[in-house]
KELUMPA-637949 format. One record per atom (N, C-alpha, C): residue number from 1; x, y, z; atom name. Coordinates in Angstrom, 1 decimal, always signed. Each point is the difference from the previous one (the first is absolute). Layout:
<kolkes>
 torba     c1     c2     c3 baba
   NUM      X      Y      Z   CA
...
</kolkes>
This chain:
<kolkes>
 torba     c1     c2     c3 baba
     1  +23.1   -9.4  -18.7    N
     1   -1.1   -0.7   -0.5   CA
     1   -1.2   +0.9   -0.2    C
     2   -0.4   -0.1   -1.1    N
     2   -1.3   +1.0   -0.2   CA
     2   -1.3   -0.7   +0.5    C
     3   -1.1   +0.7   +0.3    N
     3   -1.8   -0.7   +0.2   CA
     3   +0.0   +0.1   -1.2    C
     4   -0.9   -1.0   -0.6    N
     4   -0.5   -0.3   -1.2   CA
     4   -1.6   +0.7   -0.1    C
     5   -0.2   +0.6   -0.6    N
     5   -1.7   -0.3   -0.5   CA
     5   -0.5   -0.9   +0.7    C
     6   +0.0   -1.6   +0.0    N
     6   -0.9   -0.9   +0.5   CA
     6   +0.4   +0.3   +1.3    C
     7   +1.3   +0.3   +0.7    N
     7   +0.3   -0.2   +1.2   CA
     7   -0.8   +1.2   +0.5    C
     8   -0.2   +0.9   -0.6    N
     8   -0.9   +1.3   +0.5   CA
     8   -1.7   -0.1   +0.4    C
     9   +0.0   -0.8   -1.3    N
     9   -1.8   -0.7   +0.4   CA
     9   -0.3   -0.8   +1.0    C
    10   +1.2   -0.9   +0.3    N
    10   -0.3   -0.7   +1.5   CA
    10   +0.1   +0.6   +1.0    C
    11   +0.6   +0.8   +0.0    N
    11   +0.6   +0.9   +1.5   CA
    11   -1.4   +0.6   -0.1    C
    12   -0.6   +0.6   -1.1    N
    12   -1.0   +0.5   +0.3   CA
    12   -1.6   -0.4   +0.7    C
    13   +0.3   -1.2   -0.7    N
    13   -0.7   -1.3   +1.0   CA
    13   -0.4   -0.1   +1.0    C
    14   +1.4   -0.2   +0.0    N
    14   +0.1   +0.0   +2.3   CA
    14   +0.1   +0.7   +0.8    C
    15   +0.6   +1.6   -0.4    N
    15   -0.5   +0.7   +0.5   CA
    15   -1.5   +0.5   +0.1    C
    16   -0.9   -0.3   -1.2    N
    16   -1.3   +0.1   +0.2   CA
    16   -0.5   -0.6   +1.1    C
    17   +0.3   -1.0   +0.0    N
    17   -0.9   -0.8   +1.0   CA
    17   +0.3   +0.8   +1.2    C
    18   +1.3   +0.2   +0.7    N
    18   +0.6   +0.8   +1.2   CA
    18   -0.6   +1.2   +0.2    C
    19   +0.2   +0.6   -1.1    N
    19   -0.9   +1.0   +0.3   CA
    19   -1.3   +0.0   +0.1    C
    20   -1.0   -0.4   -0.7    N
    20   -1.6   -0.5   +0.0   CA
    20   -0.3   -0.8   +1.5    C
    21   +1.1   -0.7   +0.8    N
    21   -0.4   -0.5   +0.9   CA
    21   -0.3   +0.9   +1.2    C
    22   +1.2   +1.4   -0.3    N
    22   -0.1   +0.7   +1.2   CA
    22   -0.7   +1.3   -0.4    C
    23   -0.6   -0.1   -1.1    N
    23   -0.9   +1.4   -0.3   CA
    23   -1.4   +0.1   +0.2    C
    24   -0.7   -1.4   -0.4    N
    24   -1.6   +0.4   -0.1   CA
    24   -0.3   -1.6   -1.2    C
    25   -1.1   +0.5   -0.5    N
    25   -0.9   -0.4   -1.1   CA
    25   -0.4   +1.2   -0.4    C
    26   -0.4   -0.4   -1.5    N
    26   -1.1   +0.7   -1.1   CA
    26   -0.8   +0.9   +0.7    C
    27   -0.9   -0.5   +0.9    N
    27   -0.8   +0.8   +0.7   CA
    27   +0.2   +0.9   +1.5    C
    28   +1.3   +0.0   +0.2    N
    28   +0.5   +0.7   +0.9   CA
    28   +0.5   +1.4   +0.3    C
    29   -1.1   +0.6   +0.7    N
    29   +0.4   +1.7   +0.3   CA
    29   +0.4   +0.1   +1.7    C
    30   +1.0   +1.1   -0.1    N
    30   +0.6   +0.8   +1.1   CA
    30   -0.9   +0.9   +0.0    C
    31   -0.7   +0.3   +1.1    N
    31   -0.4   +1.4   -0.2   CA
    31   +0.5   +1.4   +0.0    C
    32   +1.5   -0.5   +1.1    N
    32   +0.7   +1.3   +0.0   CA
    32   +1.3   -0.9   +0.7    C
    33   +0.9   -0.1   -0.8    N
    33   +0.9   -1.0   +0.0   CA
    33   +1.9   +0.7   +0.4    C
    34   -0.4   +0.1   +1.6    N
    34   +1.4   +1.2   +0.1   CA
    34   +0.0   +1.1   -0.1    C
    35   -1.7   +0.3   +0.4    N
    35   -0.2   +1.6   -0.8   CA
    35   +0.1   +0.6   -1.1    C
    36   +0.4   -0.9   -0.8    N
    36   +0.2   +0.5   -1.5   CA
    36   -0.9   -0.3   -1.0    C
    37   -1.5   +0.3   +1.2    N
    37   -1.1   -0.6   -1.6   CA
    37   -0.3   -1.5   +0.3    C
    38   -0.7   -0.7   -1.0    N
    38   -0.3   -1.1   -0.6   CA
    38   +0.9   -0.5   -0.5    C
    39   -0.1   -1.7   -0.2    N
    39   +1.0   -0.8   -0.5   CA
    39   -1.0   -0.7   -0.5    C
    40   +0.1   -0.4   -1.0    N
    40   -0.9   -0.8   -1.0   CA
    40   +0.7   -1.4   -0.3    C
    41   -0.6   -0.9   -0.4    N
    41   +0.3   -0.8   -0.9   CA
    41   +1.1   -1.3   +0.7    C
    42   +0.5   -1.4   -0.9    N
    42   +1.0   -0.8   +0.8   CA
    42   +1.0   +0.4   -0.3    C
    43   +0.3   +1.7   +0.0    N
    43   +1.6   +0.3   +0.1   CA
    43   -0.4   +1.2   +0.8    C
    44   -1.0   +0.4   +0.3    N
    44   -0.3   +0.9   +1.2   CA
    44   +0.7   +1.3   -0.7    C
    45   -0.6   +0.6   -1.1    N
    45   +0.5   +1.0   -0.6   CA
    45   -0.6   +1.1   +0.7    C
    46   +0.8   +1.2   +0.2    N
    46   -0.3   +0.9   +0.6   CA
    46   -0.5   +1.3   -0.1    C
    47   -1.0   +0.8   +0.7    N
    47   -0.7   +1.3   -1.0   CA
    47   +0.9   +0.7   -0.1    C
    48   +0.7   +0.4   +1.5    N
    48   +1.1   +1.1   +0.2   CA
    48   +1.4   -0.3   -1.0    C
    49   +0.5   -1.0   -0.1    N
    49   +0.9   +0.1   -1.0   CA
    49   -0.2   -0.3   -1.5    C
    50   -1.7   +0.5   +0.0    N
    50   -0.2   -0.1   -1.8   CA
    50   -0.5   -1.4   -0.7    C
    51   -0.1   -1.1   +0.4    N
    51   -0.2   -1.2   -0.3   CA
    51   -1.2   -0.4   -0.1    C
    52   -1.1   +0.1   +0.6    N
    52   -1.4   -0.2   +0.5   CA
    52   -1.0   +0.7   -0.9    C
    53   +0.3   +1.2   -0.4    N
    53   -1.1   +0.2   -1.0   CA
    53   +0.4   +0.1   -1.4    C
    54   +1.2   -0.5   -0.6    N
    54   -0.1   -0.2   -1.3   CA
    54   +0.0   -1.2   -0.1    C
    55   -0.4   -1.2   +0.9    N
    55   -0.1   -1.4   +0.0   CA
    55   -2.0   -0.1   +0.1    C
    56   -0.1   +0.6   +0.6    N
    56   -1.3   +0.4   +0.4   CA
    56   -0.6   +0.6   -1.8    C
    57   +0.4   +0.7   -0.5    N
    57   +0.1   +0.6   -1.1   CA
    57   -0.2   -0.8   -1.5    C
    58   +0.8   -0.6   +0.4    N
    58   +0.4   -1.0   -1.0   CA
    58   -1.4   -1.2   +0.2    C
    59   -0.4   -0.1   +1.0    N
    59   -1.0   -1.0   +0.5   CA
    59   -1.4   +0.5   -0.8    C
    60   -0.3   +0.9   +0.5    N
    60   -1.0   +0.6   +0.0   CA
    60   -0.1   +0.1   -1.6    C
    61   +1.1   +0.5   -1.2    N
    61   -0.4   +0.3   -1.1   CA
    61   +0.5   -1.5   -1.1    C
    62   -0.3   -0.7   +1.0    N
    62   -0.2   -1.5   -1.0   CA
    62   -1.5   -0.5   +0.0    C
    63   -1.0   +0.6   +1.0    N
    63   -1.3   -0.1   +0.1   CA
    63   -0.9   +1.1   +0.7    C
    64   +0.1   +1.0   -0.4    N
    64   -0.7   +0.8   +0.8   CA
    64   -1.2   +0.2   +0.4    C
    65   -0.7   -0.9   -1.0    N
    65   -1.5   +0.0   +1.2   CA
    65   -0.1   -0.9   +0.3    C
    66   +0.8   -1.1   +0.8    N
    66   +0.8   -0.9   +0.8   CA
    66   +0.0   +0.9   +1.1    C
    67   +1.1   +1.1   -0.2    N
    67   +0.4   +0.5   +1.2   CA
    67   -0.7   +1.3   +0.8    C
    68   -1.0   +0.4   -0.9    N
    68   -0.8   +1.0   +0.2   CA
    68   -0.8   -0.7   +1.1    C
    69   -0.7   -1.4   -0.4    N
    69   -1.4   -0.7   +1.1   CA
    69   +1.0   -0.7   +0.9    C
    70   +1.6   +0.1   +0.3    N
    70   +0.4   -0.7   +0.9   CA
    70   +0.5   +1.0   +1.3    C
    71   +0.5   +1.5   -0.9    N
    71   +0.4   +0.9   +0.9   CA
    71   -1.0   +1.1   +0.3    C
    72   -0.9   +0.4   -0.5    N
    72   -1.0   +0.8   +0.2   CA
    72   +0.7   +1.0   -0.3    C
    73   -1.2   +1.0   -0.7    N
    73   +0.2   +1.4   -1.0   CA
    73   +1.3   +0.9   +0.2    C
    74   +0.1   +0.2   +2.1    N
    74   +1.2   +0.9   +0.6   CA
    74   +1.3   -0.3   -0.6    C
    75   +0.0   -1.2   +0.8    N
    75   +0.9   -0.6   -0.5   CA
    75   +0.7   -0.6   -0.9    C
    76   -0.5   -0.6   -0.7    N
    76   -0.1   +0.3   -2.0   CA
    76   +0.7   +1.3   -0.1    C
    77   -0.9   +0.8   -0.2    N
    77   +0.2   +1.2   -0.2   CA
    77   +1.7   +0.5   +0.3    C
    78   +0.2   -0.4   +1.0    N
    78   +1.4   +0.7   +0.6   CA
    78   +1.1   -1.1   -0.6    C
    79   -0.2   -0.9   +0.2    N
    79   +0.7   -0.9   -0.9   CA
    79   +0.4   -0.1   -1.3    C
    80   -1.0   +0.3   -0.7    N
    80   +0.2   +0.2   -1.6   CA
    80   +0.2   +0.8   -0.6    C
    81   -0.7   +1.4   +1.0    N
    81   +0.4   +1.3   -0.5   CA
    81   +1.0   +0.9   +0.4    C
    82   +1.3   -0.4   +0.8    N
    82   +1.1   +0.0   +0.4   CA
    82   +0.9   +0.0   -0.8    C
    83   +0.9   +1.3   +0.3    N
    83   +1.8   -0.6   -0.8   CA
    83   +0.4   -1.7   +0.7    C
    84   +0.8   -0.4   -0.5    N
    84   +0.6   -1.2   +0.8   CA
    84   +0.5   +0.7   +1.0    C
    85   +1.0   +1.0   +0.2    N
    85   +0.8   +0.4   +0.8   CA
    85   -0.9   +0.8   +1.5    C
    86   -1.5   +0.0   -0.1    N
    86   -1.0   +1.3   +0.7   CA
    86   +0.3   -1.1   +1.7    C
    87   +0.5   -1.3   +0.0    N
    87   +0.3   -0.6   +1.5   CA
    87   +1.8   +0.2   +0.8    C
    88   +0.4   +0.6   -1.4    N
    88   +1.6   -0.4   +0.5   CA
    88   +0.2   +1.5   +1.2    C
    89   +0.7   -1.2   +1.1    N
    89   +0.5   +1.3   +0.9   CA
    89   -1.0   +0.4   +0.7    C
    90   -1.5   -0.8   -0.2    N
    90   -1.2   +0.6   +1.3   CA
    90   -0.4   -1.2   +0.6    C
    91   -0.3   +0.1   +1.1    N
    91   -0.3   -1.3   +0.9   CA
    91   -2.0   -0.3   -0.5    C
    92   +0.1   -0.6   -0.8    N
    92   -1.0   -0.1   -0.6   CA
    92   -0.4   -1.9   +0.5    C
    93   -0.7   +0.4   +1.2    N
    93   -0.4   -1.2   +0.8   CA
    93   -1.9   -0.3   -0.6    C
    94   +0.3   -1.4   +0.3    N
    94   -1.8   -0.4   -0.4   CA
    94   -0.6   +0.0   +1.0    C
    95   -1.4   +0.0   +0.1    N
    95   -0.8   -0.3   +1.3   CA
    95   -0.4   -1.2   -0.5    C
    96   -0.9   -0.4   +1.4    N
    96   -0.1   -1.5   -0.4   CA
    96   -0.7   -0.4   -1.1    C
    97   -1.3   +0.8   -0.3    N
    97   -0.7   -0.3   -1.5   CA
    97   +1.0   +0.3   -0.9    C
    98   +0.7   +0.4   -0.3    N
    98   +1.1   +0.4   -1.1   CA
    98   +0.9   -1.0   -0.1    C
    99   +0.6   -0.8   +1.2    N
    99   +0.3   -1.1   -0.6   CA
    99   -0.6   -1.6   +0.0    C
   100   -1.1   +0.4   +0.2    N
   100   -1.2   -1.2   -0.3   CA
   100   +0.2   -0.4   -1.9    C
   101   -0.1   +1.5   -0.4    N
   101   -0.7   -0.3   -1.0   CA
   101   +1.6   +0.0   -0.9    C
   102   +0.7   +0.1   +0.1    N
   102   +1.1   +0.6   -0.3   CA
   102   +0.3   -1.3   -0.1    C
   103   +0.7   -0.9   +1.2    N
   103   -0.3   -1.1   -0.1   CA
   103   -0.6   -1.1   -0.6    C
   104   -1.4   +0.6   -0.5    N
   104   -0.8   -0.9   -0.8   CA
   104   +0.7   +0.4   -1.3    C
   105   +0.6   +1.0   -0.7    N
   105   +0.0   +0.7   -1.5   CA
   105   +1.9   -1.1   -0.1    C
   106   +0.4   +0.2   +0.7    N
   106   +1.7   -1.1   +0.5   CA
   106   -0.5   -1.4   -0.4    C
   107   -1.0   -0.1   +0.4    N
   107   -0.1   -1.3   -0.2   CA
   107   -0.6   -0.7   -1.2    C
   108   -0.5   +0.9   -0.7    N
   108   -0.8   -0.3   -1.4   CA
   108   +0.9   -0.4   -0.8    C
   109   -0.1   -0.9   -1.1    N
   109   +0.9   -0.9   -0.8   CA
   109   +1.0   +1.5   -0.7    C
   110   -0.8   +1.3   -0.4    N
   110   +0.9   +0.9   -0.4   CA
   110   +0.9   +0.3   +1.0    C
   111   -0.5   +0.1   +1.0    N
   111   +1.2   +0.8   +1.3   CA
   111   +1.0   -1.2   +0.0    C
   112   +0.0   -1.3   -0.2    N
   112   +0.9   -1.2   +0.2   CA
   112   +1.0   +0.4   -0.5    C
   113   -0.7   +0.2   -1.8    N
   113   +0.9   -0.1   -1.1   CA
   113   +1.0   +1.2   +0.4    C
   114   -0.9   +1.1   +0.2    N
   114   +1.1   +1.4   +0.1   CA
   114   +0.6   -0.2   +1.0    C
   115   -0.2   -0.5   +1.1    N
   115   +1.1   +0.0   +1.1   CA
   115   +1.3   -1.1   -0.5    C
   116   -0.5   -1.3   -0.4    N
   116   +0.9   -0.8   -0.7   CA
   116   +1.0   +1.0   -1.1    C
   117   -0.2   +0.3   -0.7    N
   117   +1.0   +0.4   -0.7   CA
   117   +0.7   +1.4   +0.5    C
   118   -0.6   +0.6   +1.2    N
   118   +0.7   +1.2   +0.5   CA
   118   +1.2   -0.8   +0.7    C
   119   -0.6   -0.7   +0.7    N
   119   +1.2   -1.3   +1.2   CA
   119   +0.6   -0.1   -1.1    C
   120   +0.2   -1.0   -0.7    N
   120   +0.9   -0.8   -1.2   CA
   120   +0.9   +1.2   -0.3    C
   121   -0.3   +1.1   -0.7    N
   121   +0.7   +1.5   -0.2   CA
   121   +0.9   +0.3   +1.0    C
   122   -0.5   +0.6   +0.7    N
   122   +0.7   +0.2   +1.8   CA
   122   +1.1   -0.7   +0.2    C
   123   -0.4   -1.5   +0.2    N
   123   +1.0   -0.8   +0.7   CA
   123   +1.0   +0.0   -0.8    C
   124   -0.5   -0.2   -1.3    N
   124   +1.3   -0.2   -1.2   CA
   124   +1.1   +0.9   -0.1    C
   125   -0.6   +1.2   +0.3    N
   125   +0.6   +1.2   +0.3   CA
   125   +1.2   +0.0   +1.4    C
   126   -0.5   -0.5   +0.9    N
   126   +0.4   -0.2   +1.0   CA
   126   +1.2   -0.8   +0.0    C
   127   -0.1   -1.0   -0.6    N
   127   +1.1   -1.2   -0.4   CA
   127   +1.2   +0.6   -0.6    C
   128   -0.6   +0.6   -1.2    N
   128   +1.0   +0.9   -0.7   CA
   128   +0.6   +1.1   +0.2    C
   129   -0.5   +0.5   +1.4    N
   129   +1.0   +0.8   +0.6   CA
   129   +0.9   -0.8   +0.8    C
   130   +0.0   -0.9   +0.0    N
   130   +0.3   -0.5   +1.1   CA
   130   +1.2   -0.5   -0.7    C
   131   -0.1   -0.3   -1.2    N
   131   +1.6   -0.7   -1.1   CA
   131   +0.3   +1.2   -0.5    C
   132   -0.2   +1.1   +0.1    N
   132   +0.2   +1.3   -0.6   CA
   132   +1.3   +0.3   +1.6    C
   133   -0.4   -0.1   +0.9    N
   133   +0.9   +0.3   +0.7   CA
   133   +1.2   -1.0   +0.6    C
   134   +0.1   -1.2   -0.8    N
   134   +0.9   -0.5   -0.3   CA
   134   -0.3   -1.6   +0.9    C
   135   -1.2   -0.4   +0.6    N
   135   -0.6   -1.4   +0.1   CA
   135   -0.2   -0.8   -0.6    C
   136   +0.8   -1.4   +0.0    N
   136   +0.2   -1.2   -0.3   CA
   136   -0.8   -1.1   +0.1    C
   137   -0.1   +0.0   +1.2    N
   137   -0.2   -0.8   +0.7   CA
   137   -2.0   -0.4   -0.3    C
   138   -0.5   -0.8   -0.1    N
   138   -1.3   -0.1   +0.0   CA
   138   -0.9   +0.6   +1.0    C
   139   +0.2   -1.1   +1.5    N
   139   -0.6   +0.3   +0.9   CA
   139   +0.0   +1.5   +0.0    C
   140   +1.4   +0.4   +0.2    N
   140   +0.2   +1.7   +0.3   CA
   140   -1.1   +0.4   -0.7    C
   141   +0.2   +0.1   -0.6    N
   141   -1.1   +0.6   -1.1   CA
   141   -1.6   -0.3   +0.3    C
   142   -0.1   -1.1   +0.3    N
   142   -1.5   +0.1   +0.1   CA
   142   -0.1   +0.7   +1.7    C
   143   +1.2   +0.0   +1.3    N
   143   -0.2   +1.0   +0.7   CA
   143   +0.0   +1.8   -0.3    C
   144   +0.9   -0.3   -0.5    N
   144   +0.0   +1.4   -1.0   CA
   144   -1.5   +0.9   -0.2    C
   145   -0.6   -1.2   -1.0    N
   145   -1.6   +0.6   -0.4   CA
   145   -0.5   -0.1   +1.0    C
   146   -0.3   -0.3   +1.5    N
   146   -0.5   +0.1   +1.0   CA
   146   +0.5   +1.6   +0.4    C
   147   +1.1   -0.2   +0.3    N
   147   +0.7   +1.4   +0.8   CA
   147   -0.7   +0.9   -0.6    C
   148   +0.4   +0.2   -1.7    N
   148   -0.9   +1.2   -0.7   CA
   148   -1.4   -0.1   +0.0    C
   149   -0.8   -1.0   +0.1    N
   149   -1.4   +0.3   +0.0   CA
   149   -0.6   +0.7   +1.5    C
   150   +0.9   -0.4   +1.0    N
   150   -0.4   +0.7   +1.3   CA
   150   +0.8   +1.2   +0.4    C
   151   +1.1   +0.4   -0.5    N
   151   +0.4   +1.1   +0.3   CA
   151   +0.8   +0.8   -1.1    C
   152   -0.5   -0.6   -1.2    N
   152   +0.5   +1.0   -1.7   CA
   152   +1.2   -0.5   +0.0    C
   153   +0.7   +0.9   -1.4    N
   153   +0.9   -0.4   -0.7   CA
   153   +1.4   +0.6   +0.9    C
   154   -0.2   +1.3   +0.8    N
   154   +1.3   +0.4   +0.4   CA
   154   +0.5   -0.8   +1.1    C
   155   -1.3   -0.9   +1.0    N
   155   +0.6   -1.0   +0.8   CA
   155   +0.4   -0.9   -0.1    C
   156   -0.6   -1.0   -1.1    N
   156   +0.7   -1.1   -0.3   CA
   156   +1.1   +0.0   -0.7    C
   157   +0.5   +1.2   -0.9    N
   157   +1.4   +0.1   -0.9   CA
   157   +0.4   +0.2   +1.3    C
   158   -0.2   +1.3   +1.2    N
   158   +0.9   +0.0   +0.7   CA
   158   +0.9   -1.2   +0.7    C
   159   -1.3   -0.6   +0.5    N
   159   +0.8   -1.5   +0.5   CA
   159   +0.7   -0.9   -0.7    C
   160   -0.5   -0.3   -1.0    N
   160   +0.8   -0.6   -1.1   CA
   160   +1.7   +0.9   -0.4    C
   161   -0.2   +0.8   -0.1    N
   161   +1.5   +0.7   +0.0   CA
   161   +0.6   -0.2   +1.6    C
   162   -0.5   +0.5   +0.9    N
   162   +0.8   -0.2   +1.4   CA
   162   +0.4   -1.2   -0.2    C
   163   -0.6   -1.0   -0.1    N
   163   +0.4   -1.5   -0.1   CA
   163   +1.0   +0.2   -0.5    C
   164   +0.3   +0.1   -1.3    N
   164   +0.9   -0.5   -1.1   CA
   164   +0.9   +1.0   -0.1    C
   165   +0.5   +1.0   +0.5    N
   165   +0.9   +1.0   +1.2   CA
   165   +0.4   -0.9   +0.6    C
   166   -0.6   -0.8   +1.0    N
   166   +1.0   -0.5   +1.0   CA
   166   +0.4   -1.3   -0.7    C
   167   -0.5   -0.8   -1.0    N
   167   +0.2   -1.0   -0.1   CA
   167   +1.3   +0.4   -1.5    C
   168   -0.3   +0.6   -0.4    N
   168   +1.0   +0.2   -1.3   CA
   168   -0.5   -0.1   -1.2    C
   169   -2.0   +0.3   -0.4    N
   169   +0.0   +0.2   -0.9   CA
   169   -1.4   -1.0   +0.3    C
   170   -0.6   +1.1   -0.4    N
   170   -1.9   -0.5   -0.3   CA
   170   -0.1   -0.8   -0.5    C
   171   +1.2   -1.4   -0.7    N
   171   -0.4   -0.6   -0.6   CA
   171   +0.1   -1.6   +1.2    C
   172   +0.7   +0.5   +0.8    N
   172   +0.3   -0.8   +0.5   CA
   172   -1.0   -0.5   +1.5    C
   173   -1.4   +1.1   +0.1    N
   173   -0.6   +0.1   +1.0   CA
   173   -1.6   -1.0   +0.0    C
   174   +0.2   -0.6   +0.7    N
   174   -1.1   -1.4   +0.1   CA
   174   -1.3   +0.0   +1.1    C
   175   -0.4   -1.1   -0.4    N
   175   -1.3   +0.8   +1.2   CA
   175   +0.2   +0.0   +1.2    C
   176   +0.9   -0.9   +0.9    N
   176   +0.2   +0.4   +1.5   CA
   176   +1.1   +1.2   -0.1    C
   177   +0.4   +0.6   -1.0    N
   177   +0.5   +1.6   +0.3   CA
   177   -1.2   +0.9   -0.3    C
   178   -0.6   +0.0   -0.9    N
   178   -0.6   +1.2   -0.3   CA
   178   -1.3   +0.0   +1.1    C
   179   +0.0   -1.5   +0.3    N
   179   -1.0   +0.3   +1.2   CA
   179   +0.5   +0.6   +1.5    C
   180   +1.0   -0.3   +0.3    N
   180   +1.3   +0.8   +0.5   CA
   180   -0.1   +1.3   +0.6    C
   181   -0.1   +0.4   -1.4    N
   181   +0.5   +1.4   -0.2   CA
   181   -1.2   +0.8   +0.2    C
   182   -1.5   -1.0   -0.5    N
   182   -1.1   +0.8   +0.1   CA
   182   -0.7   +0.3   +1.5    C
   183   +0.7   -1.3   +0.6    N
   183   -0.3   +0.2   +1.7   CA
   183   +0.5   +1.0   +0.4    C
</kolkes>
């Protein structure tokens, strides 16, 4: 049995919510989240793995003298005038003013929208690896997009294949297995 298109937009649904419950809000900063930097946003994107400042990026150049009087000149400055990639791989943690205001720029109707459609992207993504590696099953799948949002794409295929290894075929693997398997 194949996911459908529509069957893909629901899963994406509910996995939103699952994930949004255990991430944050709009206005939510890590300051140094595992050591790896800042976590921004309600999917808690990360500096060190590259996520944080082209979301940040994106924020900033839908209003920028929005984000100039919200982040002050430094900061601005480092923000806008950055490759996207100048956080990946550095533990690029905020101090507390940093995510005051940072927080305030997340929460402005532009930071909503950009984070909304980065989530929506992401998770979709997430789902569709998740039928890419041979998941049927709904639920699975919306645990699936959990697995990968908290520990990437090689962990959740991995478990999703271990599963369906023992069971006889990823298609056959449901949510009290792949939860299972992720324990």
């Amino acid at each position: 049995m194949a996911v459908t298109a529509a069957q893909i937009k629901k899963v994406v649904a509910v996995a939103s919510g699952i994930i949004y419950a255990q991430e944050g809000n709009y206005g939510s900063v890590n300051k140094n989240d595992n050591k790896h930097g800042m976590s921004i946003g309600k999917c808690q994107w990360n500096a060190y793995w590259g996520r944080a400042l082209p979301l940040l990026q994106t924020i900033v150049n839908k209003d920028q003298e929005q984000a100039k009087e919200i982040l002050g000149e430094t900061l601005y400055n480092e923000i806008a005038g950055s490759s996207p990639k100048a956080w990946d791989k550095k533990e690029r943690a905020a101090t507390a003013e940093e995510a005051k205001v940072i927080s305030k720029l997340l929460s402005t109707p532009q930071g909503k929208e950009v984070q909304d459609d980065l989530a929506n992207e992401d998770i979709t993504r997430y789902v569709k690896n998740g039928v890419k590696t041979g998941l049927v099953s709904l639920k699975a799948l919306a645990y699936y997009a959990d697995l990968e949002n908290q520990g990437g794409s090689g962990a959740s295929s991995r478990i999703a294949t271990t599963a369906g290894n023992a069971l006889g075929g990823v298609e056959k693997v449901g949510l009290e297995e792949i939860h299972s398997y992720a324990l």
